[in-house]
N, C-alpha and C positions, 0 to 999 in steps of 0.2 A: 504494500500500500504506500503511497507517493507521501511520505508527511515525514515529518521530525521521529517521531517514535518509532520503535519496532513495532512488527506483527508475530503475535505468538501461535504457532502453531500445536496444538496440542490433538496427536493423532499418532495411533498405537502400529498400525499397517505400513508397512516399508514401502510395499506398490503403491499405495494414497500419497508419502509424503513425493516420492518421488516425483508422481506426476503433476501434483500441487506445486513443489519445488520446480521444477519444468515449467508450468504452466507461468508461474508467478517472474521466473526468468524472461521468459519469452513476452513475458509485457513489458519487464524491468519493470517489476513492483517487489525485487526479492533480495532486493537491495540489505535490509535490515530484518529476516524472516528466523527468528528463534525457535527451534521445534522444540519438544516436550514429548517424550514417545508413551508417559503417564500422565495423570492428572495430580496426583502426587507430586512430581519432579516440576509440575508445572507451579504449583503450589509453592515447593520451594523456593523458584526465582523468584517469583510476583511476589514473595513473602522477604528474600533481600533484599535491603536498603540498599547495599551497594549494587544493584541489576538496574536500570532503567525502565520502568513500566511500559507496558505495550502500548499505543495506540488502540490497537485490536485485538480482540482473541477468536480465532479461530477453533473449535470445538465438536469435536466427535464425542459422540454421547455414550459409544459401546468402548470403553474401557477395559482393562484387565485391571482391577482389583477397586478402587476408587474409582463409580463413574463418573461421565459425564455431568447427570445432573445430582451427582453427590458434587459436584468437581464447581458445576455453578451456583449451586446453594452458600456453598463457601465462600466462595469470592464476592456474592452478592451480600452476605453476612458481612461482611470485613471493611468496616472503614474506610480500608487505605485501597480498597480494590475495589469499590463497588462502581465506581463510574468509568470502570472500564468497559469498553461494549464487546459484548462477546454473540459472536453469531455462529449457531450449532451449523454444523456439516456433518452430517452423517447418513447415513444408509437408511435408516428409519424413517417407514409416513405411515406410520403407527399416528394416529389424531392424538390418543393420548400424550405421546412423545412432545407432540407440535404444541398440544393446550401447554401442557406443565412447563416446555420450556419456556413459552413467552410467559406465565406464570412466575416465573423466576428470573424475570427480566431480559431474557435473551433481546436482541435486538433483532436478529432474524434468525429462521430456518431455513437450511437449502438442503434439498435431498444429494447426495454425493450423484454426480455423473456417471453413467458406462462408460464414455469415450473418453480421452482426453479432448478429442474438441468441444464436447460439453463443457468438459472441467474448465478450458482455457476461456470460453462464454461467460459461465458462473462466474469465475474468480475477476473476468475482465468489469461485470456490472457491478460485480462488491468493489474491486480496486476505483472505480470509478464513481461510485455512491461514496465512498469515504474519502476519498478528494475531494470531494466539494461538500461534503457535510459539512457544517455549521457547531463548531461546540463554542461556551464559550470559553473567555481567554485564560491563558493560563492551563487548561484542560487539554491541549492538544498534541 
């Protein structure tokens, strides 16, 4: 994503990040992209001082051990992380999935792509909806 901050990728599948990482190149949006392969580890960073908070978090909801939406229940909890905007990417259109996460603040849902030219579509309307979002100052 085009901005001062990182984008945190948090996504447990090597073929996902890959082709995410791929995709987010081929826009030159991958500039600053921190992966997390748990939600845990992701927890970690966003929880040092010394790390610079993301801009965005990118978020798979089917986790190994800490999900998803264990993973944004936290971060929505947290003070120092709650105005972070974290948009789920995952595999699931489970409506339950979709309700609870905007439930827990997600900023958006995207169901993961088959192709990469889906994925490179997706990632190119979120890179482009977060460039020109509006926060205000000081928050971006």
């Amino acid at each position: 994503m085009k901005g001062a901050r990182p984008l945190l990728l948090v996504e447990d599948s090597p073929d996902d990040v890959m082709i995410i990482k791929r995709a987010m190149s081929d826009l030159r949006a991958a500039d600053r992209m921190i992966h997390a392969p748990s939600a845990e580890l992701a927890l970690v960073y966003l929880r040092d001082a010394a790390n610079e908070k993301p801009g965005l978090i990118l978020l798979d909801l089917n986790l190994p051990g800490m999900s998803g939406t264990e993973f944004l229940q936290a971060v929505k909890a947290d003070p120092s992380l709650v105005e972070i905007p974290v948009i789920v990417l995952t595999s699931s259109q489970e409506r339950q999935d979709i309700v609870h996460s905007f439930d827990l603040r997600a900023v958006g849902y995207v169901v993961k792509p088959s192709t990469y030219a889906e994925a490179l579509e997706a990632l190119k309307i979120i890179d482009g909806y977060w460039s020109l979002n509006a926060l205000p100052a000081g928050r971006r």
